[in-house]
Structure formats: C-alpha cells, structure tokens
Backbone as numpy.savetxt, mean C-alpha at the origin, in Angstrom:
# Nx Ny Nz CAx CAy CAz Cx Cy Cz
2.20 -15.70 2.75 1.39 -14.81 3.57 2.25 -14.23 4.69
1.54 -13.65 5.29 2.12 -12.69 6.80 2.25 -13.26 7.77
3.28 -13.61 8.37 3.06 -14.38 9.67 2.73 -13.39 10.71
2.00 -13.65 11.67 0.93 -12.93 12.82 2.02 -11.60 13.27
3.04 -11.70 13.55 3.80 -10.57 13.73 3.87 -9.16 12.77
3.86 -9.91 11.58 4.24 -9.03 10.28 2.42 -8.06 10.15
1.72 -9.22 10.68 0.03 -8.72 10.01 -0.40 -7.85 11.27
-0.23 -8.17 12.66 -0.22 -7.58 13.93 0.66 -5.93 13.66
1.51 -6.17 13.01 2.26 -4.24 12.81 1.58 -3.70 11.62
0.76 -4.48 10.65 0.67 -3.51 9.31 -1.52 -3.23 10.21
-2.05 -4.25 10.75 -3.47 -3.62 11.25 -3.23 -2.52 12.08
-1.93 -1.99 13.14 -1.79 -1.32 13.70 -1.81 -0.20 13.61
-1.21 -0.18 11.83 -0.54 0.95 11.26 -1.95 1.62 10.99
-1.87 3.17 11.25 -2.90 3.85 10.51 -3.39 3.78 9.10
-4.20 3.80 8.68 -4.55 3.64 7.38 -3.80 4.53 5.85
-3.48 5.91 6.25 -2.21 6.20 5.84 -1.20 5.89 5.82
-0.63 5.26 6.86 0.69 4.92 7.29 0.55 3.33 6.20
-0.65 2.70 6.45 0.09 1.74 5.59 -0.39 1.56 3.80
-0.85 2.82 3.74 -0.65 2.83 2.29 0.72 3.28 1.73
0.91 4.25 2.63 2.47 4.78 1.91 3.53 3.67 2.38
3.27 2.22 2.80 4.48 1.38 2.66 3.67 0.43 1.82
2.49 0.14 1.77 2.14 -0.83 0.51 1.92 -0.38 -0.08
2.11 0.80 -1.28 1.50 1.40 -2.34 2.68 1.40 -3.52
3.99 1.69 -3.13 5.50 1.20 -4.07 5.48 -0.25 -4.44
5.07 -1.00 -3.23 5.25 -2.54 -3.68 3.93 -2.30 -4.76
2.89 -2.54 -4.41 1.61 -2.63 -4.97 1.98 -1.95 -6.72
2.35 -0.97 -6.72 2.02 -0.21 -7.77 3.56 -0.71 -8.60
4.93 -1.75 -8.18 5.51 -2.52 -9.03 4.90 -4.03 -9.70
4.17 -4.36 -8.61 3.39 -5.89 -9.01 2.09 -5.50 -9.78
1.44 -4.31 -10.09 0.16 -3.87 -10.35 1.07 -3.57 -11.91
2.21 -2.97 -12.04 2.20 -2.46 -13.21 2.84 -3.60 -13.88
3.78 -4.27 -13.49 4.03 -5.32 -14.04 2.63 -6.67 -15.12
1.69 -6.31 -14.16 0.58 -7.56 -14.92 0.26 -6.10 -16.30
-0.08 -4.82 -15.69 -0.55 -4.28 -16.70 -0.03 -2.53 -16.66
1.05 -2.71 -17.46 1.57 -1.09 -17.61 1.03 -0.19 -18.23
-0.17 0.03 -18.25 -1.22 0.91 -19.17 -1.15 2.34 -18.00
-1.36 3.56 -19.47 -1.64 4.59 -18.07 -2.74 4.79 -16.96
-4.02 3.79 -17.70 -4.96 3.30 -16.80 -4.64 3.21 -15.53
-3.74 2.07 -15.56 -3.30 1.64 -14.16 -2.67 2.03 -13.55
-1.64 3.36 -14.18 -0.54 4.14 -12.90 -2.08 4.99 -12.51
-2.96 5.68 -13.53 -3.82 6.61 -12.80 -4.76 6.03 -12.06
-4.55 4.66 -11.19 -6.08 4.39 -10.70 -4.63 4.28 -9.73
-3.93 3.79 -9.46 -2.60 3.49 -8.18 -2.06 4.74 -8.09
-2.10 6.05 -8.66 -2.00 7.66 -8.51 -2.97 8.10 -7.51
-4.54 7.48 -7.78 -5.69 7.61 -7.04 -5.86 7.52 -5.44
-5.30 6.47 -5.71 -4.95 5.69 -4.23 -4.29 6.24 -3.67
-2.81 6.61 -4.38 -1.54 7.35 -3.01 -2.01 8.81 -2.78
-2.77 9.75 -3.97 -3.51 11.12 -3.40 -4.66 10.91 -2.64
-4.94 9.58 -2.46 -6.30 10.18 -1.38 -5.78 9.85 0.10
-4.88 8.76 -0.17 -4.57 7.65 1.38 -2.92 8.33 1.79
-2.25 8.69 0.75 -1.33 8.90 1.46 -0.68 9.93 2.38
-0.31 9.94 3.14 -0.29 11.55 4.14 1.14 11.59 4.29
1.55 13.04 4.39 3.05 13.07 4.71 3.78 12.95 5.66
5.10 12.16 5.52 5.48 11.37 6.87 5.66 12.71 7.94
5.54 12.48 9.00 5.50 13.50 10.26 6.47 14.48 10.17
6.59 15.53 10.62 7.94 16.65 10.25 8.79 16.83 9.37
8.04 16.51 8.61 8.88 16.81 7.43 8.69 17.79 6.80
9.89 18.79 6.94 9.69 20.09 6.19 10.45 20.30 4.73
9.96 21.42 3.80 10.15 21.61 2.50 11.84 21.45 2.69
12.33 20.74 1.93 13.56 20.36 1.46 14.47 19.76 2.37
13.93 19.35 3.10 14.32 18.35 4.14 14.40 16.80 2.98
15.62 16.15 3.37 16.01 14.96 2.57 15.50 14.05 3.28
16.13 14.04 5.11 16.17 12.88 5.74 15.18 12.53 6.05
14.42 11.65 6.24 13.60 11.15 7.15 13.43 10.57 8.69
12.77 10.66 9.04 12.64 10.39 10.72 13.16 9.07 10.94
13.48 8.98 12.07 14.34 7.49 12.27 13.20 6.05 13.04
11.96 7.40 13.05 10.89 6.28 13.49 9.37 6.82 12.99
8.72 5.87 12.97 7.52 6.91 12.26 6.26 7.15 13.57
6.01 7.79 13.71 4.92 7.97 15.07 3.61 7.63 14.21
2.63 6.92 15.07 1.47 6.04 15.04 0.34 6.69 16.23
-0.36 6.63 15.39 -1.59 7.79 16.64 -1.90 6.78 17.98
-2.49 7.47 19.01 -3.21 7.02 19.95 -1.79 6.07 20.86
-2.20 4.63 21.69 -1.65 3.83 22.32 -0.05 3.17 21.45
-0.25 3.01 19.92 0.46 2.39 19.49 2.34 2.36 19.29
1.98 3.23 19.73 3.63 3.95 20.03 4.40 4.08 18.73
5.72 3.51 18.20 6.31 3.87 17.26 6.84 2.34 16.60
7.17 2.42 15.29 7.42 1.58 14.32 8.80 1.73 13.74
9.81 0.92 14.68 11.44 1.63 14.13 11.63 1.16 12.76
12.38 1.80 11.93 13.08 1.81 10.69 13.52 0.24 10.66
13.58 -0.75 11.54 14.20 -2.26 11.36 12.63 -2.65 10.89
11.94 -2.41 11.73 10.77 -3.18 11.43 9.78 -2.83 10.70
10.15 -1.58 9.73 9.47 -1.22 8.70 9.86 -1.99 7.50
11.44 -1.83 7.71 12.06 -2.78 6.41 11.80 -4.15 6.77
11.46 -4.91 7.88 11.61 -5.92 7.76 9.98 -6.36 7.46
8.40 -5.63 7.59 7.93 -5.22 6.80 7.39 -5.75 5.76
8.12 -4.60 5.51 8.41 -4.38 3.79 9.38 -5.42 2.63
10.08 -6.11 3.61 10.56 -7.39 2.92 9.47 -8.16 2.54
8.66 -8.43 3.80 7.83 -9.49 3.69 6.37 -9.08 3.09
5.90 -7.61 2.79 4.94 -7.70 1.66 5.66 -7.94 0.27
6.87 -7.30 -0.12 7.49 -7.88 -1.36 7.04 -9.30 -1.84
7.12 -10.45 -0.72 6.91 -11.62 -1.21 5.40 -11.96 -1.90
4.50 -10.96 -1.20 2.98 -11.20 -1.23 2.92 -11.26 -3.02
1.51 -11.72 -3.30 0.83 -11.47 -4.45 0.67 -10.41 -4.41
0.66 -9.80 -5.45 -0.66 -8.50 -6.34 -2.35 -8.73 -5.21
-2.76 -9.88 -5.97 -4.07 -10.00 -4.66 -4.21 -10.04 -3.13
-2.61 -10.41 -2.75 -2.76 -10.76 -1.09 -2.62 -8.80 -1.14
-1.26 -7.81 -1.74 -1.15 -6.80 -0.98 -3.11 -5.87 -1.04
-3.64 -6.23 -2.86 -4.80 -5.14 -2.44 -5.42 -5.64 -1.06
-5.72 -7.23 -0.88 -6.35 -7.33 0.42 -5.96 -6.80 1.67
-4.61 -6.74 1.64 -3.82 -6.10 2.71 -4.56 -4.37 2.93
-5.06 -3.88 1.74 -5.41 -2.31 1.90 -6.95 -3.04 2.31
-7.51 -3.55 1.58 -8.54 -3.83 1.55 -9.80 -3.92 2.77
-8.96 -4.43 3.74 -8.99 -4.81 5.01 -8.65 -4.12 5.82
-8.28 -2.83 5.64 -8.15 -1.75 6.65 -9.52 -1.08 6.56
-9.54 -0.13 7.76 -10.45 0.88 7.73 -10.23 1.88 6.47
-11.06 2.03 6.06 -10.83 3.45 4.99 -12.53 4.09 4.69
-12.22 5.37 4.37 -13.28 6.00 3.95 -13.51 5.55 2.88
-14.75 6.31 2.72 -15.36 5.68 1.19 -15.05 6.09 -0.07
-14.22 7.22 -0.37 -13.71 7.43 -1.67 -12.13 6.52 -1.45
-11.74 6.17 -0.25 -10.34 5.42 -0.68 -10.94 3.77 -0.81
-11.63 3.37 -0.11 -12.30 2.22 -0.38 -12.35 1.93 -2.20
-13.48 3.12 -2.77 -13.69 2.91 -3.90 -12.58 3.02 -4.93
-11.65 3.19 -4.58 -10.42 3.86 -5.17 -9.50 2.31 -5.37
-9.78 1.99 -4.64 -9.33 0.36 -4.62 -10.32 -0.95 -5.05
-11.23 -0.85 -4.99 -12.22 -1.43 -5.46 -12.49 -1.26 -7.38
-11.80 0.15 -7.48 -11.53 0.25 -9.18 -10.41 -0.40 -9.67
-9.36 -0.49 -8.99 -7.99 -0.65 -8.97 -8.09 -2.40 -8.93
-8.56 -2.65 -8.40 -9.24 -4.27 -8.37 -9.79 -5.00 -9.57
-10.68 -4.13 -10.36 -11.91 -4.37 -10.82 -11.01 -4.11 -12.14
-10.27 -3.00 -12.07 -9.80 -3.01 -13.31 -8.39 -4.23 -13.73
-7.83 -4.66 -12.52 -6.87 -5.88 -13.18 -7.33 -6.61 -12.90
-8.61 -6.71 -12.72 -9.27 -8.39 -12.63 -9.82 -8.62 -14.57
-9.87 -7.11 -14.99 -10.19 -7.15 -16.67 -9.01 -7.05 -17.15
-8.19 -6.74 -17.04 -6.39 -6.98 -17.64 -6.54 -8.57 -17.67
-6.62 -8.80 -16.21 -6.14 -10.24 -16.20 -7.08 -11.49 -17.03
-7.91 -11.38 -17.12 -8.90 -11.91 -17.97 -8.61 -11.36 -19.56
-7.98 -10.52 -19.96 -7.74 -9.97 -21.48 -6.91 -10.81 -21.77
-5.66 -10.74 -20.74 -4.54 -11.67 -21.06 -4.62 -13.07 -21.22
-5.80 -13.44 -20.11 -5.60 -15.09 -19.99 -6.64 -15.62 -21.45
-7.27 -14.63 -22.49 -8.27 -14.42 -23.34 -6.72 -14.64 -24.65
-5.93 -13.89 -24.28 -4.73 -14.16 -25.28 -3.87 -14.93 -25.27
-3.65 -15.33 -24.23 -2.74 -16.68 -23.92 -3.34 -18.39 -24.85
C-alpha cells in the first residue's frame, strides 16, 4: 500500500491529474489479467473522459513542464515526486490502483466508466479462476 505521504500527494492531485499518472500503470496490470479489446476499450474510456492535457502544452511541443501545476492552494508537484509516485503505485495491485481512482471525486460518467472497468475484470477474473 501507500504510505501516508505517497496517498497525501495522489488525494491532492486533481482528479485529472491523477488519472493521467494512474491510468499507464492501471491499463499494464489491467491488460496483463485480460488482453481482450474489451478491456483496452473500457481503460480508452477512462483516459477520454478523465484525462486532460498537461498545462501548456502546445501542438508539437515534445518537452514537458518540469512541474505540473495543481489548482487552487496546492501548489506544484515536482518531476522527483511524481516519479517517486509513480514508483510506488507500480507496486500496488490491479485492485488497490482502481481504488486509488475510485476514491477520488469524479463525475458520474467517469465514476461509471470505472465501475465497468471493475465489473468487467471481476468477470475475466472469475472465467479464469473457472479454468484453472
């Protein structure tokens, strides 16, 4: 799991902001249990509704910003502590990262968008453990 530091920067993060860093992990541990096109198009679902484009970034621009700006009080999230992060959802389950979205604020078509995405490898995972 997250130790309070790691979980204290990802509740902070806007609800965009932290789909587009849990949605690569998510959608390698998601396809791994089940590589069907089902499942890239329900984790496709998710990054077109939740994900927003990182701040200034213009058409054919490579680099990215060296920090990502965070609305309101929260100030900024440097590039160390995104990767460091992002190390530590790597370790998570498949179930800890959806809870990780899960547990944010979200509207109701990204809510449901994950709630399919759920629902549908909770029936993968039951097919498999049906074949095992």
């Amino acid at each position: 799991h997250l130790d309070k530091r790691h979980r204290d920067l990802l509740k902070a993060l806007p609800y965009e902001l932290r789909v587009r860093i849990v949605l690569p992990i998510l959608r390698q541990k998601a396809l791994q249990l089940d590589s069907s096109q089902e499942t890239s198009l329900l984790l496709d679902a998710i990054g077109d509704m939740c994900v927003a484009e990182p701040p200034d970034t213009q058409q054919g621009e490579q680099e990215e910003p060296s920090s990502i700006e965070l609305t309101g009080a929260a100030g900024f999230i440097s590039r160390k502590s995104e990767h460091m992060l992002t190390s530590a959802l790597r370790c998570l389950s498949l179930r800890s990262l959806i809870v990780s979205l899960n547990r944010a604020p979200a509207g109701e078509r990204q809510q449901s968008a994950i709630d399919d995405l759920l629902h549908h490898l909770r029936l993968q995972s039951r097919r498999l453990e049906t074949l095992a």
